[in-house]
C-alpha positions as CSV (number, residue, x, y, z in Angstrom):
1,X,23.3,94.8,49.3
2,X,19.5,95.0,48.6
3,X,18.8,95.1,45.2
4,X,16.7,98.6,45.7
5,X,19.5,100.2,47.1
6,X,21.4,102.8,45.1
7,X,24.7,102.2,44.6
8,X,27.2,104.7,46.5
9,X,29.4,107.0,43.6
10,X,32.9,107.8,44.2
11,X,33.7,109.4,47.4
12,X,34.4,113.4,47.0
13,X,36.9,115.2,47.9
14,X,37.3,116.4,51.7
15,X,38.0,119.5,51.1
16,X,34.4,119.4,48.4
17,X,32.7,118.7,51.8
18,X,33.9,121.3,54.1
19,X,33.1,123.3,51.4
20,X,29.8,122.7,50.5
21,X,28.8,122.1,54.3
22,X,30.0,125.6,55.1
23,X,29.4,127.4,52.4
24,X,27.8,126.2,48.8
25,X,25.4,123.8,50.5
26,X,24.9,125.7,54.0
27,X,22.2,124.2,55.6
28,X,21.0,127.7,57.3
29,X,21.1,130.2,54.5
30,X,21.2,128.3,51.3
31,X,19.3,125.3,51.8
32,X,17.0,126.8,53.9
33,X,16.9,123.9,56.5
34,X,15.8,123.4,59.9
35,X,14.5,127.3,60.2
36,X,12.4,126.4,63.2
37,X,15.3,126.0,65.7
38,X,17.6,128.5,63.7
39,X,15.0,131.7,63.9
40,X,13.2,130.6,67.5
41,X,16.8,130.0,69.8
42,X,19.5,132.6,67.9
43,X,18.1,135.3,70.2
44,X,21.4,135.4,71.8
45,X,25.0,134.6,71.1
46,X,25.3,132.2,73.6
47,X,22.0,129.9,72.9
48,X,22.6,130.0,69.5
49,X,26.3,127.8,69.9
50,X,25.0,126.3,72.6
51,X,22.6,124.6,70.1
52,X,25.2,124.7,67.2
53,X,27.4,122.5,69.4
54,X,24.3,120.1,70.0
55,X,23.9,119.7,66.2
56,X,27.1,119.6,65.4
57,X,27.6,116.1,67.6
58,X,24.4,114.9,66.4
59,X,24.9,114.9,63.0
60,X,28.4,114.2,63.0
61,X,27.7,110.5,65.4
62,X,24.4,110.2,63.0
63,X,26.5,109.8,59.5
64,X,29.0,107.9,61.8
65,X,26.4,105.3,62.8
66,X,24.3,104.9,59.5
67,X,27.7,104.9,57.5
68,X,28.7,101.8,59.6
69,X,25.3,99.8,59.8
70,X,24.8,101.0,55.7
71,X,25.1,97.5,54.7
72,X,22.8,95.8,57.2
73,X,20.0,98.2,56.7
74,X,17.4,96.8,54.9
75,X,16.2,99.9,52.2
76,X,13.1,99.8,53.2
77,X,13.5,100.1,57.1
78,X,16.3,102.7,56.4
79,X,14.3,105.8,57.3
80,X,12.4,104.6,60.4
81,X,16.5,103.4,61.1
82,X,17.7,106.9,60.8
83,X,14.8,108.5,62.8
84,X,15.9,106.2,66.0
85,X,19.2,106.9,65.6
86,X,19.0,110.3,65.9
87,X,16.4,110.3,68.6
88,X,19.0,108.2,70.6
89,X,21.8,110.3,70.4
90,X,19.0,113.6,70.8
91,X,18.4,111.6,74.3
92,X,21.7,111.5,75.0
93,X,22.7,115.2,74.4
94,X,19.5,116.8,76.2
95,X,20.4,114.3,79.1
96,X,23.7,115.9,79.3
97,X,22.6,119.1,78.8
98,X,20.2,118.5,82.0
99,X,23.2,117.0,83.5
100,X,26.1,119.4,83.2
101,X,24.5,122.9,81.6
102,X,20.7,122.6,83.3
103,X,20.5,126.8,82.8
104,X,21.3,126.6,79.3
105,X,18.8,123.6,78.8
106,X,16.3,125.5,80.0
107,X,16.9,128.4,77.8
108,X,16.9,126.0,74.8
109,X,13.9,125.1,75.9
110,X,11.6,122.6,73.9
111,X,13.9,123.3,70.8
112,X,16.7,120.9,71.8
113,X,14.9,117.9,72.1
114,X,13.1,118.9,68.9
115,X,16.7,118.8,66.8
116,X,15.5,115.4,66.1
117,X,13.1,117.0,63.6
118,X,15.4,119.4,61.8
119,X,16.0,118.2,58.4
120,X,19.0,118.4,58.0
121,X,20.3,115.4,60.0
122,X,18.1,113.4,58.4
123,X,18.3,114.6,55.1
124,X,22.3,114.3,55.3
125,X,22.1,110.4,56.6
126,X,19.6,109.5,53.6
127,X,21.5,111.6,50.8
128,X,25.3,111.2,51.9
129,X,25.8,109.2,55.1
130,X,24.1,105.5,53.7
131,X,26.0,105.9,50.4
132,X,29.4,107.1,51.9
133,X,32.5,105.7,53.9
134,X,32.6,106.2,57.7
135,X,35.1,109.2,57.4
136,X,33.5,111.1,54.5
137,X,30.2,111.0,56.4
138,X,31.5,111.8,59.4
139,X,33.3,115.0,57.5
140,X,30.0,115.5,55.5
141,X,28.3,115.8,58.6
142,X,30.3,118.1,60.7
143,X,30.7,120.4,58.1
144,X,26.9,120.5,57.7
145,X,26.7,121.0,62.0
146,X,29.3,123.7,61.8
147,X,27.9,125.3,58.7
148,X,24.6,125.3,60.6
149,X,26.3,126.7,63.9
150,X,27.8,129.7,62.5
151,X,24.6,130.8,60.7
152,X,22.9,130.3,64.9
153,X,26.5,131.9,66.3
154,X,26.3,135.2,63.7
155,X,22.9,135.4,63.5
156,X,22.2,135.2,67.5
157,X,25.1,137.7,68.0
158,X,23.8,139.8,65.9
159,X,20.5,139.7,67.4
160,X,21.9,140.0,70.5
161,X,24.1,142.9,69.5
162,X,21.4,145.1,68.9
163,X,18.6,144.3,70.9
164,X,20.4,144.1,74.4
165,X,23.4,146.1,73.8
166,X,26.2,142.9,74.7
167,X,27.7,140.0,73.6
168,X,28.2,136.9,75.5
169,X,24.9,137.6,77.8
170,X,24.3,134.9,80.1
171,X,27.5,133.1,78.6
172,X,28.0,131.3,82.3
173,X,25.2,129.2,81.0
174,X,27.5,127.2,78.8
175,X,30.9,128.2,80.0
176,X,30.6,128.0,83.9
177,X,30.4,130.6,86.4
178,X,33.6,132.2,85.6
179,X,32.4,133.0,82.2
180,X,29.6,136.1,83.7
181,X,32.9,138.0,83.4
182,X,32.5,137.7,80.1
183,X,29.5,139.5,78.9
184,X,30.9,142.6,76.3
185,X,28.4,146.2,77.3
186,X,28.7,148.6,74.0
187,X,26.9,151.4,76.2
188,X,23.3,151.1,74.9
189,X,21.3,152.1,77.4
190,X,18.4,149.4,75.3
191,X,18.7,148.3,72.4
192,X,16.4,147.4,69.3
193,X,13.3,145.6,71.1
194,X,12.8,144.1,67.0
195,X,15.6,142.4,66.8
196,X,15.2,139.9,69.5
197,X,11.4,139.2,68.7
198,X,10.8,136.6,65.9
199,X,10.3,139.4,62.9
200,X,13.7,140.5,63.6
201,X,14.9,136.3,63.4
202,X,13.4,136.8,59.8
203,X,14.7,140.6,58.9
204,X,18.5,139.4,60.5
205,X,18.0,136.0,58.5
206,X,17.0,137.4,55.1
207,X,19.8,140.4,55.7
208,X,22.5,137.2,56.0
209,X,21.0,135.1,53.0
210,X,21.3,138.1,50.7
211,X,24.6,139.0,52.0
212,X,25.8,135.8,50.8
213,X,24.1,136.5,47.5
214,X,25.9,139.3,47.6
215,X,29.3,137.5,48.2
216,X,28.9,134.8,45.7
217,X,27.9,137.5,42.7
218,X,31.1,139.5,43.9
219,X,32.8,136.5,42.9
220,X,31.5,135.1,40.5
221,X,32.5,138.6,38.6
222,X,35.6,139.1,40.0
223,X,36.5,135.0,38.4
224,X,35.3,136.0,35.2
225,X,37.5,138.9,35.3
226,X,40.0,137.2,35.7
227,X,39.5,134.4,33.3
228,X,38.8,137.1,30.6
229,X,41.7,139.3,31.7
230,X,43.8,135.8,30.9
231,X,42.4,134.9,28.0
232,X,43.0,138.5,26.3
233,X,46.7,138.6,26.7
């Protein structure tokens, strides 16, 4: 081990992982990371797991990779190390997505090649996956990708809700043809116009992060309740 290299703590709990991915820690509406792809692709359901899916791999065979080679990193080469990692697998998934779901990559756009700038993958190889065991950084890392994913799912669905009027528009694109069947009409004749511009990516965004402020004050009350509700009898 180089001598520079910090030494890895204990491994935490699974279960501390999933939770802190999805939930404590969420990449989307906590940590505020990777905003770029999250506000300019959740304009519909369907684009926003399409890309949700693309991160999740990503991160999840990033931590696998720089968990494995962690020991034959040199500390100062580990960054640089990280960077072509994820550009490789990055290559890979926007090759399949040319491949296999060409309509979807094209909705996606420029912002699927670019997840090898969002933060979070990198940020999560440096801070967990170098210091960590193969299966705790592979956990670490899909619970970031799928805490990530439903912030792009709810967001884009809601987005898509009430702008257009449907759920599941265009959802062929990532399902297959059989998929146009799909597409959910509420009966709007058109929807918001707001919500599917980039203000309404911010307005829907900030709506979610204080819901969750919301959530976590609910209970955080509700457990001190509790606790004094215990202690007085």
């Amino acid at each position: 081990m180089n001598p520079e290299e910090k030494p890895a703590g204990a491994v935490p709990e699974l279960r501390s992982i999933l939770r802190d991915g999805l939930w404590q820690q969420n990449p989307g509406i906590v940590q505020l990371l990777g905003l770029c792809p999250l506000l300019a692709v959740s304009n519909t359901l369907v684009n926003g797991l399409g890309l949700g899916i693309a991160t999740i791999f990503v991160m999840c065979m990033t931590n696998a990779v720089v968990s494995a080679t962690r020991k034959l990193t040199h500390h100062d080469l580990r960054l640089p190390t990280f960077v072509l990692i994820i550009a490789a697998l990055v290559t890979i998934v926007e090759l399949t997505f040319k491949a296999w779901l060409f309509d979807l990559h094209l909705a996606l756009g420029i912002f699927l090649p670019l997840i090898v700038t969002n933060c979070v993958i990198l940020g999560r190889a440096e801070a967990f996956a170098s210091r960590q065991p193969i299966l705790a950084a592979v956990v670490d890392g899909f619970a970031h990708g799928l805490g990530f994913a439903w912030v792009l799912v709810l967001l884009g669905g809601l987005r898509e809700l009430i702008g257009h009027g449907t759920l599941l528009r265009d959802a062929e694109f990532l399902f297959g043809p059989t998929a146009a069947t799909w597409r959910i009409d509420i009966g709007v004749d058109s929807g918001l116009l707001l919500a599917i511009l980039p203000p309404g990516a911010f307005i829907g965004l900030g709506l979610l992060v204080a819901a969750r402020q919301l959530l976590q004050r609910y209970a955080s009350n509700r457990l001190t309740g509790t606790k004094r509700s215990t202690h007085n009898e």
